[in-house]
The first five atom37 places (N, CA, C, CB, O) and aatype in JSON, in Angstrom:
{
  "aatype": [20, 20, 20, 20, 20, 20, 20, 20, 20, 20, 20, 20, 20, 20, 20, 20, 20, 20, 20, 20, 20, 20, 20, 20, 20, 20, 20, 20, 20, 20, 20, 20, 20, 20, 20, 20, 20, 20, 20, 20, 20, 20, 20, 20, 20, 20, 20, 20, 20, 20, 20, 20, 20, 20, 20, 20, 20, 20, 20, 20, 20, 20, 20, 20, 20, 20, 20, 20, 20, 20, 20, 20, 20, 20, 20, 20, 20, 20, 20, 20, 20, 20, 20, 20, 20, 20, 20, 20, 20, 20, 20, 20, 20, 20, 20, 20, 20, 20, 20, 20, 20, 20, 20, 20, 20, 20, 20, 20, 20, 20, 20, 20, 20, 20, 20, 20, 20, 20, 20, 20, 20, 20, 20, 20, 20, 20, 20, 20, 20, 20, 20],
  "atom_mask": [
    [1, 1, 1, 1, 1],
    [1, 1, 1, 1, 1],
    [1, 1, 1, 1, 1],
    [1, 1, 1, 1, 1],
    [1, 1, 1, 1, 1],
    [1, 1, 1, 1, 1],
    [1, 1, 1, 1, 1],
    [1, 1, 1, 1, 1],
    [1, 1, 1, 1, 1],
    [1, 1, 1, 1, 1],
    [1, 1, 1, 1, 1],
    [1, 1, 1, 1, 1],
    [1, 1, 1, 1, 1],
    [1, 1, 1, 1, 1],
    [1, 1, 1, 1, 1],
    [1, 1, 1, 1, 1],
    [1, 1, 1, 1, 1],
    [1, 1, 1, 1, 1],
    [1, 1, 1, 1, 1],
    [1, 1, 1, 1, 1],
    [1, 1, 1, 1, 1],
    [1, 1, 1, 1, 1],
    [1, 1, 1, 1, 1],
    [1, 1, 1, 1, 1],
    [1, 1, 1, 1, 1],
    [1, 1, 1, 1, 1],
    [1, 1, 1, 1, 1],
    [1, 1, 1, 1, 1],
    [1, 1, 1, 1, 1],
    [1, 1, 1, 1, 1],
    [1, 1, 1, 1, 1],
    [1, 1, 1, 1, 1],
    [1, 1, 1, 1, 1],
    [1, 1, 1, 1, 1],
    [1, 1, 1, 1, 1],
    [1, 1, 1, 1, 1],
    [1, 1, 1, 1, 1],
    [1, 1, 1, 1, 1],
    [1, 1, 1, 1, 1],
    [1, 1, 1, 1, 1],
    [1, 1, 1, 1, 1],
    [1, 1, 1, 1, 1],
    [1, 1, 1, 1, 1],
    [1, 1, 1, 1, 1],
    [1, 1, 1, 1, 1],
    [1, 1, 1, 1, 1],
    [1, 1, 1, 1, 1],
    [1, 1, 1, 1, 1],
    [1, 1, 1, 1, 1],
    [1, 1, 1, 1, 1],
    [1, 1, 1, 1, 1],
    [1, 1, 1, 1, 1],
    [1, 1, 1, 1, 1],
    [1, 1, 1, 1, 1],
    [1, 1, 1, 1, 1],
    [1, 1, 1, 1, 1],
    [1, 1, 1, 1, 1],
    [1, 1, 1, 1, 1],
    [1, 1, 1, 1, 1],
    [1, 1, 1, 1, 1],
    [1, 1, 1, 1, 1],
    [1, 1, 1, 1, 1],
    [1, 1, 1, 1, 1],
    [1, 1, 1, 1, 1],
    [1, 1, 1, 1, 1],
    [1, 1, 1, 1, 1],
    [1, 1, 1, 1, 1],
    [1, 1, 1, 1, 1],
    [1, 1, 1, 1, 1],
    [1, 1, 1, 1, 1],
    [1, 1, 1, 1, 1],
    [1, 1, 1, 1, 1],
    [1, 1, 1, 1, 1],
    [1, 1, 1, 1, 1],
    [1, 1, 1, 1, 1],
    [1, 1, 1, 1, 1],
    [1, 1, 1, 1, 1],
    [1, 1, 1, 1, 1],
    [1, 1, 1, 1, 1],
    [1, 1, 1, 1, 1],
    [1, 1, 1, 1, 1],
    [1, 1, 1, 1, 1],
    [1, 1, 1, 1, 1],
    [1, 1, 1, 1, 1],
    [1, 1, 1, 1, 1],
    [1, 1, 1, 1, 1],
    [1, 1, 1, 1, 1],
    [1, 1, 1, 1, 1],
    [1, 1, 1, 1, 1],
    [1, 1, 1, 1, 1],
    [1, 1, 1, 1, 1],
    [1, 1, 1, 1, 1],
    [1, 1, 1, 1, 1],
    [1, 1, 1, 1, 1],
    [1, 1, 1, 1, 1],
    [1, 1, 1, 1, 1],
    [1, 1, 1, 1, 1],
    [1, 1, 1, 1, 1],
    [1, 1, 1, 1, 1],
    [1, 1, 1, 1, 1],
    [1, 1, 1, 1, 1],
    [1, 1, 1, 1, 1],
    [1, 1, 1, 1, 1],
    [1, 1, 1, 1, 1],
    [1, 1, 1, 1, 1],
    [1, 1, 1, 1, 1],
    [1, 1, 1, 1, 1],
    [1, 1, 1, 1, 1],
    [1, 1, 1, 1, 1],
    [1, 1, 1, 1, 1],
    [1, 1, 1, 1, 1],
    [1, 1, 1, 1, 1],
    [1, 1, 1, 1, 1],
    [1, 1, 1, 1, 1],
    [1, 1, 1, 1, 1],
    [1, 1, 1, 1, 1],
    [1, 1, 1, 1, 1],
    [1, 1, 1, 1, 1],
    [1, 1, 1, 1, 1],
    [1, 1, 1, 1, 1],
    [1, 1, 1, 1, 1],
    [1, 1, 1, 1, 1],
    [1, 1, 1, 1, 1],
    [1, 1, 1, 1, 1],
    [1, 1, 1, 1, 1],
    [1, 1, 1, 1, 1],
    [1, 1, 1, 1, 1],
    [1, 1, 1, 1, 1],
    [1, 1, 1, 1, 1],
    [1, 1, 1, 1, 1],
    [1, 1, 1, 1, 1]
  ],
  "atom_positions": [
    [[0.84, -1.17, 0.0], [0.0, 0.0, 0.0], [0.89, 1.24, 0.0], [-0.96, 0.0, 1.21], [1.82, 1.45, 0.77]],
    [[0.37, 2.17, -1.16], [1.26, 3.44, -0.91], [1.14, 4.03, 0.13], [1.15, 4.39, -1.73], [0.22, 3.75, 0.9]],
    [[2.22, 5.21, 0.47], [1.92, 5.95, 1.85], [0.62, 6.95, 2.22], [3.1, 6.8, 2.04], [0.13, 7.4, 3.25]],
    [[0.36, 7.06, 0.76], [-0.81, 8.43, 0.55], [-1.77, 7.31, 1.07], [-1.25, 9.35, -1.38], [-2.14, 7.54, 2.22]],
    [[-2.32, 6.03, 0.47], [-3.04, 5.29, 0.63], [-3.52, 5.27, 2.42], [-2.43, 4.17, -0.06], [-4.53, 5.66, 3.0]],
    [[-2.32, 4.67, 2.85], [-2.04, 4.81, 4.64], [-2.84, 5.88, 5.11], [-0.39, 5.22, 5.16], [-3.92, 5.84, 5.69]],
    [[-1.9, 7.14, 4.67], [-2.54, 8.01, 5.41], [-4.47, 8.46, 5.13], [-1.53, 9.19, 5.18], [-5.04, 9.28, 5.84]],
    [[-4.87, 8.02, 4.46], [-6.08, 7.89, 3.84], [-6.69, 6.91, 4.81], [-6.0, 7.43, 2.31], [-7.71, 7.27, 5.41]],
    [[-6.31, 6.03, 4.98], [-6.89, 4.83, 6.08], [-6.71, 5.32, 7.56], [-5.96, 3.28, 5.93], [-7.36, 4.74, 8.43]],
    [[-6.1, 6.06, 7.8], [-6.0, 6.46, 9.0], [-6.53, 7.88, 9.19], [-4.71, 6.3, 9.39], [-7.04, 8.21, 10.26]],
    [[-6.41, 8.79, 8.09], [-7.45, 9.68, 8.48], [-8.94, 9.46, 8.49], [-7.29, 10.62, 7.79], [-9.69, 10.31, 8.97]],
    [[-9.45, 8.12, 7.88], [-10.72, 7.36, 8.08], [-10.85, 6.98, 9.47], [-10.79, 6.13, 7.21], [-12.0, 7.14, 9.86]],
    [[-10.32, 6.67, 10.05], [-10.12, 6.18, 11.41], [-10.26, 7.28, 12.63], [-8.7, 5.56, 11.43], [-10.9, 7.07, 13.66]],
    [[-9.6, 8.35, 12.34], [-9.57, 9.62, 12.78], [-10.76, 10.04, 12.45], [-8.56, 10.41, 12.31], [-10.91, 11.15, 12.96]],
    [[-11.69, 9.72, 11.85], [-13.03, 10.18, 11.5], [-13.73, 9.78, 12.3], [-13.56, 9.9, 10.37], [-14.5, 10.52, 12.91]],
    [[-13.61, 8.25, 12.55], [-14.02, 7.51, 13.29], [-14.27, 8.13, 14.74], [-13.23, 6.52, 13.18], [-15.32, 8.56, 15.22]],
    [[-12.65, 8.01, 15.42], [-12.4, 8.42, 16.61], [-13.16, 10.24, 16.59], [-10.58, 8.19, 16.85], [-13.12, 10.78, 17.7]],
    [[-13.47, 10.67, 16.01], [-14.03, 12.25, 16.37], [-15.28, 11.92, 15.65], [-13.09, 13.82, 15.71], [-15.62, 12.69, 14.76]],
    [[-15.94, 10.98, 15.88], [-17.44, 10.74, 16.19], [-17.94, 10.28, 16.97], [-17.99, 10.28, 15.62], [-18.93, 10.82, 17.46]],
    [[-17.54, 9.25, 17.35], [-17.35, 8.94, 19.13], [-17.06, 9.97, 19.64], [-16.24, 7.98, 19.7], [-18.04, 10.37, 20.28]],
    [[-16.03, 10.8, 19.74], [-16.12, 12.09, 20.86], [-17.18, 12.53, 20.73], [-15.21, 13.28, 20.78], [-17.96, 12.29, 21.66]],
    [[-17.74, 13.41, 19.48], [-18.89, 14.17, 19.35], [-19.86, 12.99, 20.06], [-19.25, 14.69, 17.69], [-20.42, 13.12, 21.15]],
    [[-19.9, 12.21, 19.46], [-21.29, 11.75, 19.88], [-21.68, 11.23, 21.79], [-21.49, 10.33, 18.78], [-22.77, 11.07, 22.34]],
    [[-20.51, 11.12, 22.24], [-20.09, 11.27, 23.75], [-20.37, 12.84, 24.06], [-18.35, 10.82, 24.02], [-21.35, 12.81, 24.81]],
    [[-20.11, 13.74, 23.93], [-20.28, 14.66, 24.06], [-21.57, 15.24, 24.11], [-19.67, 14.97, 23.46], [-22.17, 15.48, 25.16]],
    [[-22.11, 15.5, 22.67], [-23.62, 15.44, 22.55], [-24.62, 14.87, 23.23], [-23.87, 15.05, 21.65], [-25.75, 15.38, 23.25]],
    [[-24.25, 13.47, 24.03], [-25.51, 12.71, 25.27], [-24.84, 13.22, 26.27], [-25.78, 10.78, 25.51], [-25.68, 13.58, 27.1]],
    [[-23.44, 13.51, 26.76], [-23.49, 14.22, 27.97], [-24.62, 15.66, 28.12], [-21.96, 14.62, 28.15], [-25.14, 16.03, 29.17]],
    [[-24.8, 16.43, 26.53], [-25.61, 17.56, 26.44], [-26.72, 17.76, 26.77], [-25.69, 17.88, 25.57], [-27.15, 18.55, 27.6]],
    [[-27.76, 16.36, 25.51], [-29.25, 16.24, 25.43], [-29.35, 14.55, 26.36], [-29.9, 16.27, 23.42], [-30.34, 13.83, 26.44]],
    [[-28.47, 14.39, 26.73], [-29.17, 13.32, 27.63], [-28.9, 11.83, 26.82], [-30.99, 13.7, 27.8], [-28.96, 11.96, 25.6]],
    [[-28.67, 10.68, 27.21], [-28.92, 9.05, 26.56], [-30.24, 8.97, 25.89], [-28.95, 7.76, 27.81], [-30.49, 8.35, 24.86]],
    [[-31.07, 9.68, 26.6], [-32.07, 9.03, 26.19], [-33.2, 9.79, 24.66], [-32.8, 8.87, 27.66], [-34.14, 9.46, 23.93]],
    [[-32.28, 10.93, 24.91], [-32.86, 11.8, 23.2], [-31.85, 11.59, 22.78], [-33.32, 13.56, 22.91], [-32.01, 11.89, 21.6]],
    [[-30.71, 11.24, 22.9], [-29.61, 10.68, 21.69], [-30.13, 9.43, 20.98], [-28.05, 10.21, 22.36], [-29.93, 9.19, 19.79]],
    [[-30.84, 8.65, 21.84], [-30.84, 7.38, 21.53], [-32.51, 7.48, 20.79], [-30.5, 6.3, 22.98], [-32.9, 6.51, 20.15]],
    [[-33.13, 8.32, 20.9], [-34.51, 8.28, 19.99], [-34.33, 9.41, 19.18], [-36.02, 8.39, 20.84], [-33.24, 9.98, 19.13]],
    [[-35.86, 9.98, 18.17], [-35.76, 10.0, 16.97], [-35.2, 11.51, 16.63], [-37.06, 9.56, 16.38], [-35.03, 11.81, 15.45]],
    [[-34.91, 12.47, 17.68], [-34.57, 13.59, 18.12], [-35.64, 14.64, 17.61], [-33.19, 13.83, 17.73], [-35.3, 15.81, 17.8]],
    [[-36.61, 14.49, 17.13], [-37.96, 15.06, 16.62], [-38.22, 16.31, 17.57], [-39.28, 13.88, 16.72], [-38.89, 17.34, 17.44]],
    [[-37.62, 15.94, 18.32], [-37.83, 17.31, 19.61], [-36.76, 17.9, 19.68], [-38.13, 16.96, 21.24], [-36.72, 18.67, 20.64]],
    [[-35.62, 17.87, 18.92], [-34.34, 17.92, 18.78], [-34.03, 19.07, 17.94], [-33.85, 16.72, 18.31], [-33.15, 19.9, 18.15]],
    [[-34.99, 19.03, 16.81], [-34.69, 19.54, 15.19], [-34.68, 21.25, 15.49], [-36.24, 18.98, 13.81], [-35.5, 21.83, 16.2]],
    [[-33.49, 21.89, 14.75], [-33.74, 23.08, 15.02], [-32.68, 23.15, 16.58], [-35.53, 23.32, 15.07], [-32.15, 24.26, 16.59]],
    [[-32.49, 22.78, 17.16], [-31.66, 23.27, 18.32], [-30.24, 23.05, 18.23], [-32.08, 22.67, 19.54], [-29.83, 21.88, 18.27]],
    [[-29.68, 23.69, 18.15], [-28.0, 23.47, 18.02], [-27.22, 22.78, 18.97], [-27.28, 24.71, 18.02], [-27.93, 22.28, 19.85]],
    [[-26.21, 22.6, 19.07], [-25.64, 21.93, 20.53], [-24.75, 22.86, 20.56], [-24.98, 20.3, 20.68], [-24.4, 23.53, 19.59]],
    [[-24.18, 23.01, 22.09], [-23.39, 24.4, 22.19], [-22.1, 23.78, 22.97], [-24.31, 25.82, 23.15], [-21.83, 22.61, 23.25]],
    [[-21.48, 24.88, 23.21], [-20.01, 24.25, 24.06], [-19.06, 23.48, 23.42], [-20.32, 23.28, 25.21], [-18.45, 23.8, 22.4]],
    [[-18.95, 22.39, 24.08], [-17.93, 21.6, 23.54], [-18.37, 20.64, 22.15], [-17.45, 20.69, 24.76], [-18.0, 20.58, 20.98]],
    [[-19.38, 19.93, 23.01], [-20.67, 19.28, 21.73], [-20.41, 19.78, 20.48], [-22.39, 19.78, 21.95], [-19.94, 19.21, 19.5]],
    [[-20.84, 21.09, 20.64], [-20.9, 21.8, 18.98], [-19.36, 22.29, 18.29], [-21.96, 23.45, 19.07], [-18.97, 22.55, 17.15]],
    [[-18.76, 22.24, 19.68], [-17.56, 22.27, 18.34], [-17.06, 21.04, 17.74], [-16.18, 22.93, 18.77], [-16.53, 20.77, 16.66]],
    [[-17.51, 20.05, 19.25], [-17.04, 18.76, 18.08], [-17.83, 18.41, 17.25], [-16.73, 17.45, 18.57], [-17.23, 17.64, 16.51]],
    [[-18.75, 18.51, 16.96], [-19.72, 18.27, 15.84], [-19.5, 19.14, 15.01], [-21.08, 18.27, 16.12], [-19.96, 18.7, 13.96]],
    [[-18.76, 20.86, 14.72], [-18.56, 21.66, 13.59], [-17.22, 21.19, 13.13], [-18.65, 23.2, 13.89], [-16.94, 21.33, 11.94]],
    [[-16.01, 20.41, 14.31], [-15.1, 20.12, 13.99], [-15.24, 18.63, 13.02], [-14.39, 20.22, 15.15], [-14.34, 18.38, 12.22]],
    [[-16.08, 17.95, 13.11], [-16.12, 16.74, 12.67], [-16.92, 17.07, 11.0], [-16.96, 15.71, 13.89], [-16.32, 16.8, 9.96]],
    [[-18.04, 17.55, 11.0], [-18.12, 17.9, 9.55], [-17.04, 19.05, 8.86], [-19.58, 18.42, 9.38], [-16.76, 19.11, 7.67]],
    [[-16.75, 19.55, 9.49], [-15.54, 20.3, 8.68], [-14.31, 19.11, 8.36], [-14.82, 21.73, 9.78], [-13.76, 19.54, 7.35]],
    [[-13.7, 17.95, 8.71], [-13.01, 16.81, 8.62], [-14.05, 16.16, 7.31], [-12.9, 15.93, 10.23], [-13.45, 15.93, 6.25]],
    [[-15.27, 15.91, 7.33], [-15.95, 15.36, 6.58], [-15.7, 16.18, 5.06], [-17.32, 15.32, 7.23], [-15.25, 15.59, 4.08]],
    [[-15.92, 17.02, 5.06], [-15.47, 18.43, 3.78], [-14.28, 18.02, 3.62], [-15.42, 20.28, 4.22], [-14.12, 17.55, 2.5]],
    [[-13.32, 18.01, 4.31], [-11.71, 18.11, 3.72], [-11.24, 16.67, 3.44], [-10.53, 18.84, 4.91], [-10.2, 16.44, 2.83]],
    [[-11.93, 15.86, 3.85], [-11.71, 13.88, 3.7], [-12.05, 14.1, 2.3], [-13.03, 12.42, 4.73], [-11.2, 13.75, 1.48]],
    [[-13.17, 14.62, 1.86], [-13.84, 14.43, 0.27], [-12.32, 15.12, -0.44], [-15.75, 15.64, -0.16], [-11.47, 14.34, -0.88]],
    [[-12.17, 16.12, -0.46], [-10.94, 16.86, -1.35], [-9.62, 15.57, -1.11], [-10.39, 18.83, -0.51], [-9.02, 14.92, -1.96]],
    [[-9.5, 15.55, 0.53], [-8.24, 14.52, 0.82], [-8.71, 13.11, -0.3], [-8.17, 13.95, 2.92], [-8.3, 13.41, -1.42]],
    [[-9.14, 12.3, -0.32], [-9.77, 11.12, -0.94], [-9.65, 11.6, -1.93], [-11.04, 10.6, -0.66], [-8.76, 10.88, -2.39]],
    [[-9.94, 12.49, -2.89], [-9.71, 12.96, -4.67], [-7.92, 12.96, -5.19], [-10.41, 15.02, -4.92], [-7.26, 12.51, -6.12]],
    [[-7.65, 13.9, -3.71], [-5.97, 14.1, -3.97], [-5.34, 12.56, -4.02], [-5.13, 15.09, -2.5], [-4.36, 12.43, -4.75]],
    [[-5.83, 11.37, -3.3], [-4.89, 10.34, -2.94], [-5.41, 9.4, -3.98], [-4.88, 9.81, -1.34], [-4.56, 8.56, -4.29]],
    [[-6.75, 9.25, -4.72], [-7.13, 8.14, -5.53], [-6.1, 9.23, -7.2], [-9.5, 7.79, -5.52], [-5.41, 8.91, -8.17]],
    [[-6.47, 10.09, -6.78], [-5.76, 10.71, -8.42], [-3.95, 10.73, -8.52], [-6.33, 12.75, -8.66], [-3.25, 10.79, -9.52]],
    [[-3.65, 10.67, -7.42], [-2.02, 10.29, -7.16], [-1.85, 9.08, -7.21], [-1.39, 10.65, -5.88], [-1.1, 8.66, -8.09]],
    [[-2.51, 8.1, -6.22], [-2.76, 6.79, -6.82], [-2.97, 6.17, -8.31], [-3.71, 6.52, -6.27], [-2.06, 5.65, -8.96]],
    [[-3.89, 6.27, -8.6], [-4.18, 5.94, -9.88], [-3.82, 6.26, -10.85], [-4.97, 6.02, -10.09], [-4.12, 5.59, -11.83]],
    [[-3.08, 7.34, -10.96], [-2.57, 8.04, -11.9], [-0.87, 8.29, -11.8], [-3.37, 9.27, -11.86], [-0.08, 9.07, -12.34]],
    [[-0.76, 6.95, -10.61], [0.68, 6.48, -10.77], [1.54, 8.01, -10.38], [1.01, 5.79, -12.58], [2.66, 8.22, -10.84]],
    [[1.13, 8.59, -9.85], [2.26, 9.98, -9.31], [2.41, 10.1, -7.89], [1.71, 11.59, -9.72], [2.6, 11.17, -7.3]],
    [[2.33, 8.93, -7.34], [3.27, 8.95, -5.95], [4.39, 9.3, -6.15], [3.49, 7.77, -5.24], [5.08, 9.19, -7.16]],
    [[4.68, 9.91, -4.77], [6.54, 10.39, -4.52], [6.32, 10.21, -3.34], [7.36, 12.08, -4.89], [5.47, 9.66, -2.64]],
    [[7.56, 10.98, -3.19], [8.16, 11.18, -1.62], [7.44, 12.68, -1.38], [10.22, 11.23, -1.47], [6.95, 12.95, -0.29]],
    [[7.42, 13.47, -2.31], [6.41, 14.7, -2.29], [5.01, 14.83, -1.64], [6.12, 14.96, -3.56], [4.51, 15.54, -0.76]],
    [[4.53, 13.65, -2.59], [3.15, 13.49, -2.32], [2.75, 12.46, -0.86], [2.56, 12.85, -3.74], [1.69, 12.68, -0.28]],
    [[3.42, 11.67, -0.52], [3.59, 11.4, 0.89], [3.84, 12.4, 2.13], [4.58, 10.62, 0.87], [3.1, 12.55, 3.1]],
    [[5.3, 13.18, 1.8], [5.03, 14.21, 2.62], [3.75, 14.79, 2.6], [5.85, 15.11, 2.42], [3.03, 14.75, 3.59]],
    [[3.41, 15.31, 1.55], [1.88, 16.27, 1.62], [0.88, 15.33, 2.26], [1.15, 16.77, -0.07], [0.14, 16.06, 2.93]],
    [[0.43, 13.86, 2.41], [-0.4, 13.32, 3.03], [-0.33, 13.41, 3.88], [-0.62, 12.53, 2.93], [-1.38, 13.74, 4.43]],
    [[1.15, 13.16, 5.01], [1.34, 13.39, 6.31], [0.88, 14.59, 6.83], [2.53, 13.28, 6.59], [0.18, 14.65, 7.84]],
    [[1.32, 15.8, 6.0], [0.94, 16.76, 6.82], [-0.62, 17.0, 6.68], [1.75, 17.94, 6.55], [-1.3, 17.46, 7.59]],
    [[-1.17, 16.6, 5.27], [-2.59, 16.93, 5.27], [-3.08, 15.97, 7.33], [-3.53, 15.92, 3.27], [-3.73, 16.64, 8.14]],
    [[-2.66, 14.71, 7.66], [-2.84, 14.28, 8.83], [-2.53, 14.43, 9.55], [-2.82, 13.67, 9.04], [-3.14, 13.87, 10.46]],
    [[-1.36, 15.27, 9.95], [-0.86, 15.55, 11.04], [-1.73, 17.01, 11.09], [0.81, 15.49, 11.06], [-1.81, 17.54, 12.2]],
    [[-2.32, 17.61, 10.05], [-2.8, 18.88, 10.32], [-4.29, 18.56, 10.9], [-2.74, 19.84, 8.97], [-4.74, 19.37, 11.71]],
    [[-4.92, 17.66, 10.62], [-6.29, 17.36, 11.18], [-6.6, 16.56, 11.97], [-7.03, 17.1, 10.49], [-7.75, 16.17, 12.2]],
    [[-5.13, 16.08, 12.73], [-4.99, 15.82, 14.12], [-4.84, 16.47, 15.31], [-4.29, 15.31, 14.18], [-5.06, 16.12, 16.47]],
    [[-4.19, 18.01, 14.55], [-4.1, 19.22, 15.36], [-5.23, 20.35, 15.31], [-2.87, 19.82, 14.99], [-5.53, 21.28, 16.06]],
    [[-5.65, 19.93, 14.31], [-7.49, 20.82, 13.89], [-8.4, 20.61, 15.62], [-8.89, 19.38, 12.03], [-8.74, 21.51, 16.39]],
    [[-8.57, 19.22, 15.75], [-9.02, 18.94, 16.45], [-9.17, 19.3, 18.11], [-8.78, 18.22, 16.06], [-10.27, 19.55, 18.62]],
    [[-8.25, 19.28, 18.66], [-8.08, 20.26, 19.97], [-8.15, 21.25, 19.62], [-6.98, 20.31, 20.77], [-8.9, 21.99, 20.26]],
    [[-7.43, 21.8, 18.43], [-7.41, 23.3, 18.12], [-8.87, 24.18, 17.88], [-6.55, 23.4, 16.79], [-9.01, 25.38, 18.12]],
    [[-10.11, 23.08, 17.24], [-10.89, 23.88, 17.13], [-11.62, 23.41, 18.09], [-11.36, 24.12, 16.0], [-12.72, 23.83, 17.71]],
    [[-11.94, 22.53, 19.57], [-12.7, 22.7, 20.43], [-12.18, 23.64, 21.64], [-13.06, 21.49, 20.72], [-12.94, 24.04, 22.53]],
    [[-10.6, 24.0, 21.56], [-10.27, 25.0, 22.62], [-9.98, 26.32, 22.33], [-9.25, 24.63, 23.29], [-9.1, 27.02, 22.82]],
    [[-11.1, 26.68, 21.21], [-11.05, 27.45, 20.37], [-9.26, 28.67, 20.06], [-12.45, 28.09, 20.82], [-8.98, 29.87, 20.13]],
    [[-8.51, 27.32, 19.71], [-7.54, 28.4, 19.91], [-7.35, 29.4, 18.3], [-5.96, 27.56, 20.45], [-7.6, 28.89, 17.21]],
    [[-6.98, 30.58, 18.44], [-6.93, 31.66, 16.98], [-5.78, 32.71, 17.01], [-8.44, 32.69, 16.85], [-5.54, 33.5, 17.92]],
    [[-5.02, 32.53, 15.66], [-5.96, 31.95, 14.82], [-5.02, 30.88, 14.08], [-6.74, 33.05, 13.85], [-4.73, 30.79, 12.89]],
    [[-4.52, 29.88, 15.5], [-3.88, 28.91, 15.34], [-4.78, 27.33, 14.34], [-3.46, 28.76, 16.87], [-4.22, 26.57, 13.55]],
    [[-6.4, 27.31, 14.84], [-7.16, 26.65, 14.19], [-7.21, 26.93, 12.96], [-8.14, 26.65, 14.62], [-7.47, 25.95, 12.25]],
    [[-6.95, 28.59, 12.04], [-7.3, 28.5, 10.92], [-5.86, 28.36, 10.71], [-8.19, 29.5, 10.29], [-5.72, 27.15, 10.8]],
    [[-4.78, 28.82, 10.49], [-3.67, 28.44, 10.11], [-3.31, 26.66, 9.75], [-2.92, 29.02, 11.16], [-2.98, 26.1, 8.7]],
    [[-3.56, 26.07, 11.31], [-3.45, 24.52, 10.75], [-4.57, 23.87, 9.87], [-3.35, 23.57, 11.95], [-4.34, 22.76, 9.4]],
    [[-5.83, 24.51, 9.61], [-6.36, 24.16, 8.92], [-6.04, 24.65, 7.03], [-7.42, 24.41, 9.63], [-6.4, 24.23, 5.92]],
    [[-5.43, 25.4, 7.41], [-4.84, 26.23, 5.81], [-3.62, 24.9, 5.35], [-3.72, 28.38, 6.19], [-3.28, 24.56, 4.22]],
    [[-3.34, 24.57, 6.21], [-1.72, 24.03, 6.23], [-2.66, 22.21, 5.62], [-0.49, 24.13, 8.58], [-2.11, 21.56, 4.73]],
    [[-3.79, 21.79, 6.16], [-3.77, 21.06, 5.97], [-4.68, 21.07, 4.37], [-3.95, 20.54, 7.12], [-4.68, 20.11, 3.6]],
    [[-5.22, 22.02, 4.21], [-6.14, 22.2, 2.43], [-4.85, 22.45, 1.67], [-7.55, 23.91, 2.1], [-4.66, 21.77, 0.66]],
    [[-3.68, 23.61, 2.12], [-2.46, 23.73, 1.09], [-2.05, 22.22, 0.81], [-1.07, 24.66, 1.75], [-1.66, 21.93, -0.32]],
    [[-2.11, 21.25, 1.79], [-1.39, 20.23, 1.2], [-1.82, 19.1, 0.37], [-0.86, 19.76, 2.03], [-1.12, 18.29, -0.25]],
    [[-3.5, 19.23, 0.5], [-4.13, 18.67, -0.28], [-4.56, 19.09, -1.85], [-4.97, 18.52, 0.43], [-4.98, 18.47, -2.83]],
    [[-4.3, 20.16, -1.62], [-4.08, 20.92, -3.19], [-2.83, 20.85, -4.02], [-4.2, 22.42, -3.07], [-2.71, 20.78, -5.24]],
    [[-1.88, 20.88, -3.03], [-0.64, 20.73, -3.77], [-0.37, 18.98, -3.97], [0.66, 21.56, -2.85], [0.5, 18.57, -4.74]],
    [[-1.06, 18.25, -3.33], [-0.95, 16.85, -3.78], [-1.95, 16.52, -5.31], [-1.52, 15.89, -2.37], [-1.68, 15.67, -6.16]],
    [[-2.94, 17.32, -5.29], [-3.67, 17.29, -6.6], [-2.79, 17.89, -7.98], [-5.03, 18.21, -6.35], [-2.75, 17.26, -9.04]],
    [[-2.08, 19.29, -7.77], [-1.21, 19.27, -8.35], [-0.37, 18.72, -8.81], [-0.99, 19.6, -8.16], [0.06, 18.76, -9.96]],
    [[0.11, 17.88, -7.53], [1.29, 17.0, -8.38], [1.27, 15.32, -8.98], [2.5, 16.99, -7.38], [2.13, 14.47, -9.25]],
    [[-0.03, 15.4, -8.99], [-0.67, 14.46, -9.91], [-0.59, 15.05, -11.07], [-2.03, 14.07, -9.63], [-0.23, 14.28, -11.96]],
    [[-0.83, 16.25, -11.44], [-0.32, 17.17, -13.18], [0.74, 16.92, -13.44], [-0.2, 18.83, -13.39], [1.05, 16.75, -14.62]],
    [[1.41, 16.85, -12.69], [2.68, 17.06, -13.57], [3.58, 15.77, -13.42], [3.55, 18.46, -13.08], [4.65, 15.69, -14.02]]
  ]
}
């Protein structure tokens, strides 16, 4: 398995693990027992605090997995792995490993920086599938 590949499987995993938080989070909020039914009484109310950032932090991961996943099947498939494009996977993961604390302890504007750091590298891995 290439390295881009790897890191692709493990930022899946990392998806994983920051849905379980959120979703730990979120029944500490609304309770076990409206987590666990149809939330109909739910609709329309936001979750706040920690909850909601892990839940804004986790679909914002969901957005950048879709771009990440384009950059690594088109480097893949299109046979333009390097050592380039590995580096750029790592950091695309090492950056949305640091997203994560960063955007529930709202730190700034250290959250948008590592989040820049981690789209620059997913762009520049699409790039270097061009060439």
């Amino acid at each position: 398995m290439t390295p881009e590949l790897t890191v692709l499987a493990l930022a899946g995993l990392l998806q994983f693990a920051q849905m379980i938080a959120f979703s730990l989070a979120a029944q500490r909020q609304i309770g076990r027992r409206a987590a666990m039914g149809n939330r109909d009484d739910l609709a329309g109310h936001a979750l706040s605090g920690r909850a909601g950032r892990l839940q804004r932090a986790l679909n914002n991961h969901f957005e950048g997995l879709i771009l990440f996943t384009i950059a690594v099947v088109v480097v893949t498939l299109g046979q333009k792995a390097s050592t380039l494009t590995a580096i750029l996977a790592w950091t695309y993961l090492g950056a949305r490993i640091l997203y994560v604390p960063a955007y529930v302890r709202g730190w700034v504007p250290g959250r948008s920086i590592i989040w820049a750091v981690g789209f620059l590298a997913t762009i520049l891995m699409i790039m270097a599938s061009l060439l």
